[in-house]
VOBA-1610 file (N, C-alpha, C; in pm, whole numbers, padded with zeros to 5 digits, always signed):
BEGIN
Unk-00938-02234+00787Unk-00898-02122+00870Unk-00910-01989+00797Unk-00935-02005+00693Unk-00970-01876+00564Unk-00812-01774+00603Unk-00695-01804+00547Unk-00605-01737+00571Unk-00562-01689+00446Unk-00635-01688+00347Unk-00599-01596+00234Unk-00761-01550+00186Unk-00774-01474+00081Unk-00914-01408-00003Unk-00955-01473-00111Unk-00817-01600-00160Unk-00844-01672-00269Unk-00934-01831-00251Unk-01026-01859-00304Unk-01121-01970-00303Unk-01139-02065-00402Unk-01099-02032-00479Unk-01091-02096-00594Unk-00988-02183-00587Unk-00981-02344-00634Unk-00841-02457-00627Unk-00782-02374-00726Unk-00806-02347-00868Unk-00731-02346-00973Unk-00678-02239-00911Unk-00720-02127-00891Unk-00683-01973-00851Unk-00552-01955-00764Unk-00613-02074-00667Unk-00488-02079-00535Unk-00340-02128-00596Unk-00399-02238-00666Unk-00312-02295-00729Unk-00182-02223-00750Unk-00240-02157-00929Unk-00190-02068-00969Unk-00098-01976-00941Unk-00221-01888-00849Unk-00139-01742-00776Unk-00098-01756-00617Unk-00103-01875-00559Unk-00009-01925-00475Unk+00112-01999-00448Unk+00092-02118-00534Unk+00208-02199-00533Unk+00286-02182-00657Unk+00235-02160-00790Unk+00271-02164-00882Unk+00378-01983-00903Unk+00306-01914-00822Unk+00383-01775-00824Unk+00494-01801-00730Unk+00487-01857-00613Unk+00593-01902-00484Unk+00712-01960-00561Unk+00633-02064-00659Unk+00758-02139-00734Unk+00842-02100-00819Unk+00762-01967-00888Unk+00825-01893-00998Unk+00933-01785-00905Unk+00936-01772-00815Unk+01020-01719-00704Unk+01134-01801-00694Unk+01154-01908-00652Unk+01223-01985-00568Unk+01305-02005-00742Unk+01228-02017-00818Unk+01322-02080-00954Unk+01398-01961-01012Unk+01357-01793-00957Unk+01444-01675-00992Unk+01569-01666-00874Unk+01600-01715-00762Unk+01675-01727-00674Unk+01787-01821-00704Unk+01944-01771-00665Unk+02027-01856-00711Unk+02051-02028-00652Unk+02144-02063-00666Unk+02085-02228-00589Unk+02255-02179-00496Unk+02231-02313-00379Unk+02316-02326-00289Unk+02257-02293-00159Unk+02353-02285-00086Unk+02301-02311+00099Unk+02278-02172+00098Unk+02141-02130+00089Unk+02109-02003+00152Unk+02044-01994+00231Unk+02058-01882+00343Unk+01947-01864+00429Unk+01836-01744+00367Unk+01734-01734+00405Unk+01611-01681+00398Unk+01503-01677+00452Unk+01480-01519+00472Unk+01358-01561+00560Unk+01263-01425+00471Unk+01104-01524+00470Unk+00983-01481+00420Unk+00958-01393+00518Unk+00904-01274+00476Unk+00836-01157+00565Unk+00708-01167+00571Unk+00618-01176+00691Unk+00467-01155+00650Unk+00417-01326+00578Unk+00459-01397+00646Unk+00448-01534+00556Unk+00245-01547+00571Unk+00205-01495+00639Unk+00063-01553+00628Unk+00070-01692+00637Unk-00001-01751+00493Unk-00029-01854+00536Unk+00084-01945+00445Unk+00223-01862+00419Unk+00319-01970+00398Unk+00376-01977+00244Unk+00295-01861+00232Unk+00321-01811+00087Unk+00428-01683+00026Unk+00557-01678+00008Unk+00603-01781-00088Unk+00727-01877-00045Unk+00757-01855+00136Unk+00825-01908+00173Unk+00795-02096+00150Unk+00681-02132+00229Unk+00686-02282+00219Unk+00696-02362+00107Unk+00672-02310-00043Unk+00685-02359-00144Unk+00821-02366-00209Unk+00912-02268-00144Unk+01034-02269-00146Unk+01147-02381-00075Unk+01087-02358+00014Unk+01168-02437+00108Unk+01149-02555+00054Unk+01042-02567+00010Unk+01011-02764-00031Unk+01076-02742-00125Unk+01080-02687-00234Unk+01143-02655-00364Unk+01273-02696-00398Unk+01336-02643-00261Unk+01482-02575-00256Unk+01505-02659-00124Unk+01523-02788-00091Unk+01556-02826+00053Unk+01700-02785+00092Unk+01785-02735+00000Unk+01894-02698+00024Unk+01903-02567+00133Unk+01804-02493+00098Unk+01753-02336+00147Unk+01754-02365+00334Unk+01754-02288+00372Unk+01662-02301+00510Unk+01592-02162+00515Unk+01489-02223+00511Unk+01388-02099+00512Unk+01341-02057+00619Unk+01330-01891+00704Unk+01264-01886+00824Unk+01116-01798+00777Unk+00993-01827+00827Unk+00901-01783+00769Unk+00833-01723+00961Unk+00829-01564+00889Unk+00827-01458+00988Unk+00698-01434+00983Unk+00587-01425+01060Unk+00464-01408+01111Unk+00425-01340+01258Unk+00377-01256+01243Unk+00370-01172+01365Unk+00198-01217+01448Unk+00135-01268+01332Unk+00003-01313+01359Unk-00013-01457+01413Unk-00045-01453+01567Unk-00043-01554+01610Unk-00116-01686+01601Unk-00235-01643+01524Unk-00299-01769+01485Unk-00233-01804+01353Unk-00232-01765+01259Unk-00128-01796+01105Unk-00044-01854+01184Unk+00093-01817+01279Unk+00207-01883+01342Unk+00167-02000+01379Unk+00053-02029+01459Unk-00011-02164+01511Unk+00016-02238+01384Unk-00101-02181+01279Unk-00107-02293+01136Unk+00011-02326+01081Unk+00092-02233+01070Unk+00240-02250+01035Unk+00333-02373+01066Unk+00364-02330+01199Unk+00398-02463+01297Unk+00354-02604+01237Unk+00182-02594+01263Unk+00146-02713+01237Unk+00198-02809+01060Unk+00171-02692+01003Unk+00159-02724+00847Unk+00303-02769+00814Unk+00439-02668+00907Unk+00534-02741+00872Unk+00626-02798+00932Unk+00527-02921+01044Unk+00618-03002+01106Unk+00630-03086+01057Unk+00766-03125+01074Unk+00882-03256+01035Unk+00918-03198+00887Unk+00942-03045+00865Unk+01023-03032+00764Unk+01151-02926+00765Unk+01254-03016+00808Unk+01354-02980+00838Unk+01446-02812+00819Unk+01392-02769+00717Unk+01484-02680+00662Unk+01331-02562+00660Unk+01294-02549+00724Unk+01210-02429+00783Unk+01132-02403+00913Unk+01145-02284+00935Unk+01152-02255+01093Unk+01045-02132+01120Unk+00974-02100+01181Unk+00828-02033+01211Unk+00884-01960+01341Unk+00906-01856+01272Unk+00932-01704+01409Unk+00801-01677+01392Unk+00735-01641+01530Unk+00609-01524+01561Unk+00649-01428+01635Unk+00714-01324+01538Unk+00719-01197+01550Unk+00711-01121+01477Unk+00738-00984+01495Unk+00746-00908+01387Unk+00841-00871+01354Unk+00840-00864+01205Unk+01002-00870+01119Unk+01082-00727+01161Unk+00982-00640+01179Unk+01088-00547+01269Unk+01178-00547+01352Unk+01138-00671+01435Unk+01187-00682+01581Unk+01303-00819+01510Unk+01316-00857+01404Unk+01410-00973+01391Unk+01569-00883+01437Unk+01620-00989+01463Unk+01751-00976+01481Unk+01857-01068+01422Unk+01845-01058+01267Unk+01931-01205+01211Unk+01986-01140+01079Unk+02122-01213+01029Unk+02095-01219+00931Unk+02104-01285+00808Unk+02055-01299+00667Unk+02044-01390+00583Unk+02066-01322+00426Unk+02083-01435+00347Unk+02081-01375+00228Unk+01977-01345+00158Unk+01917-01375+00188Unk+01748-01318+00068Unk+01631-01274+00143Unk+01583-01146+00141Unk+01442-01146+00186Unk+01347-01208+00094Unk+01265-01279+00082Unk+01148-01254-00022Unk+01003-01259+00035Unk+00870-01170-00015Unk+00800-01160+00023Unk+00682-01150-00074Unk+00566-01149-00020Unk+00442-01124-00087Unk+00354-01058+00004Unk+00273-00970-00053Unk+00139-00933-00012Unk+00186-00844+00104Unk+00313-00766+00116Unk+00408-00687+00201Unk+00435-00589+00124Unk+00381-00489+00151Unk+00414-00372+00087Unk+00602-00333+00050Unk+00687-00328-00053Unk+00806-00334-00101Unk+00871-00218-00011Unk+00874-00140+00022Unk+00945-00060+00026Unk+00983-00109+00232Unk+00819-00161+00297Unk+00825-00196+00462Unk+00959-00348+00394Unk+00955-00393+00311Unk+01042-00522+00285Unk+01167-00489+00306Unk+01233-00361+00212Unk+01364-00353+00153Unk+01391-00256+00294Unk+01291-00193+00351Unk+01352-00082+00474Unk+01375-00189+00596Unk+01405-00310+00619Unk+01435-00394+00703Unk+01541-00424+00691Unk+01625-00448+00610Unk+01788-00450+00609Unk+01783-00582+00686Unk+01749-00684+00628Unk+01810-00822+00692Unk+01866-00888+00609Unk+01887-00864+00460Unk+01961-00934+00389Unk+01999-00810+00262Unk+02087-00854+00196Unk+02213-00798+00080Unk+02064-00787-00047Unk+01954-00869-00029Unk+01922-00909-00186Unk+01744-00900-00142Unk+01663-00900-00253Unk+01561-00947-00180Unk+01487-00993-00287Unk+01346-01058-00320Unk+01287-01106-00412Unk+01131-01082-00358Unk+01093-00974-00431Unk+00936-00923-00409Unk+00844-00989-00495Unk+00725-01074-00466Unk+00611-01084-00548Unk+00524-00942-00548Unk+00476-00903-00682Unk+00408-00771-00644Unk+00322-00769-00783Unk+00256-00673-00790Unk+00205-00634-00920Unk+00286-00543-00935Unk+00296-00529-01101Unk+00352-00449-01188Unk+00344-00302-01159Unk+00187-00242-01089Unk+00161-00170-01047Unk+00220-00100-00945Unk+00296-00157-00852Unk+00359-00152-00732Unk+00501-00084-00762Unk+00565-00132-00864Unk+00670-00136-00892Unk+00719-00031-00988Unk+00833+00070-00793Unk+00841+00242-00836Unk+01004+00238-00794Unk+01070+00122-00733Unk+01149+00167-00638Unk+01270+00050-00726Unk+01371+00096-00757Unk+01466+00023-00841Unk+01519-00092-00867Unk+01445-00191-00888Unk+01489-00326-00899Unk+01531-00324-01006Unk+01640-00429-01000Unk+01767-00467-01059Unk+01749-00556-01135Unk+01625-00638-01196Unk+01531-00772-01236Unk+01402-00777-01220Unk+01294-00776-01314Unk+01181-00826-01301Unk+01118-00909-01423Unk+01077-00986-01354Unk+01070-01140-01413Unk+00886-01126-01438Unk+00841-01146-01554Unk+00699-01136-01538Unk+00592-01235-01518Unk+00507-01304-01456Unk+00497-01464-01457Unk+00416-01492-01578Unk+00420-01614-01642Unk+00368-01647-01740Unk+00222-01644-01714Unk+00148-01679-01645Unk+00001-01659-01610Unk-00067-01533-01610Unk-00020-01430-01555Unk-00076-01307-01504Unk+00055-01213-01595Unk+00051-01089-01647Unk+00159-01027-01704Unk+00165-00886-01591Unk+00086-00930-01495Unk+00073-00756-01410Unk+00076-00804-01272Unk+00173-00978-01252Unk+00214-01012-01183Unk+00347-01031-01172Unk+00504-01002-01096Unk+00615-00998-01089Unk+00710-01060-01004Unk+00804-01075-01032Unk+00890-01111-00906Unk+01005-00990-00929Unk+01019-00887-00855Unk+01129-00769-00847Unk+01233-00812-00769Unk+01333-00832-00845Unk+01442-00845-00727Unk+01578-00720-00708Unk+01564-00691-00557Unk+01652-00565-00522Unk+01790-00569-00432Unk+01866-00494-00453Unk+01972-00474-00392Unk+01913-00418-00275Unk+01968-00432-00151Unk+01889-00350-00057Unk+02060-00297+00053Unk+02023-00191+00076Unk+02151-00084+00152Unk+02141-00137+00235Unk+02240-00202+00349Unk+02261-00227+00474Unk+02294-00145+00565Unk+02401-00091+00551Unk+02468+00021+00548Unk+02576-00010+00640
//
């Protein structure tokens, strides 16, 4: 379905699951809710959720064919749930945003959760996180994690 730019196994590997995971292992443990912004094709929510079955993960997609694949990819797994909408329009709320390949600032200006956990490049990163974790593979790859104002 070509739902990412990466082609390479090792590559995907790597800077898909292996970055998703390095996420889910900076997040505290216990019954949290969370929902992925912009999940595409499931990245870094679904690696979490498997990760973390404790979690319930909702993975937010506004793109209706990705939502199709979504669905499909994660039926019969209990503790994640496939909204097709847009995270603007959510109406919920949870303890963790985390996201990738979502510009940080459209993440943290959504106010759906207290906390959030950004994959980003190093490059990206202007706006005050409270933690950044660098991944062992890539050093100009991150996980930022922010307090975010509710108000």
């Amino acid at each position: 379905m070509n739902l990412t730019r990466i082609e390479d196994v090792v590559d995907a590997v790597r800077l898909h699951y292996c970055e998703s995971l390095f996420l889910a292992r900076a997040l505290p443990s216990g019954k949290l809710r969370i929902v992925d912004v912009g999940s595409g094709a499931g990245f870094p929510g679904f690696p979490v959720a498997v990760f973390c079955p404790e979690f319930q993960v909702d993975l937010v997609e506004s793109n209706h064919r990705r939502a199709v694949f979504l669905r499909d990819a994660c039926h019969g797994i209990g503790n994640i749930r496939v909204i097709a909408e847009r995270s603007q329009d959510l109406d919920g709320h949870y303890d963790w945003i985390i996201s990738r390949a979502v510009r940080p600032t459209e993440v943290l200006n959504l106010k759906l959760a207290p906390k959030a956990a950004i994959l980003m490049s190093s490059r990206q990163l202007e706006l005050g996180a409270i933690e950044v974790l660098t991944t062992p593979w890539r050093p100009d790859h991150i996980v930022a994690m922010f307090h975010v104002k509710l108000d």
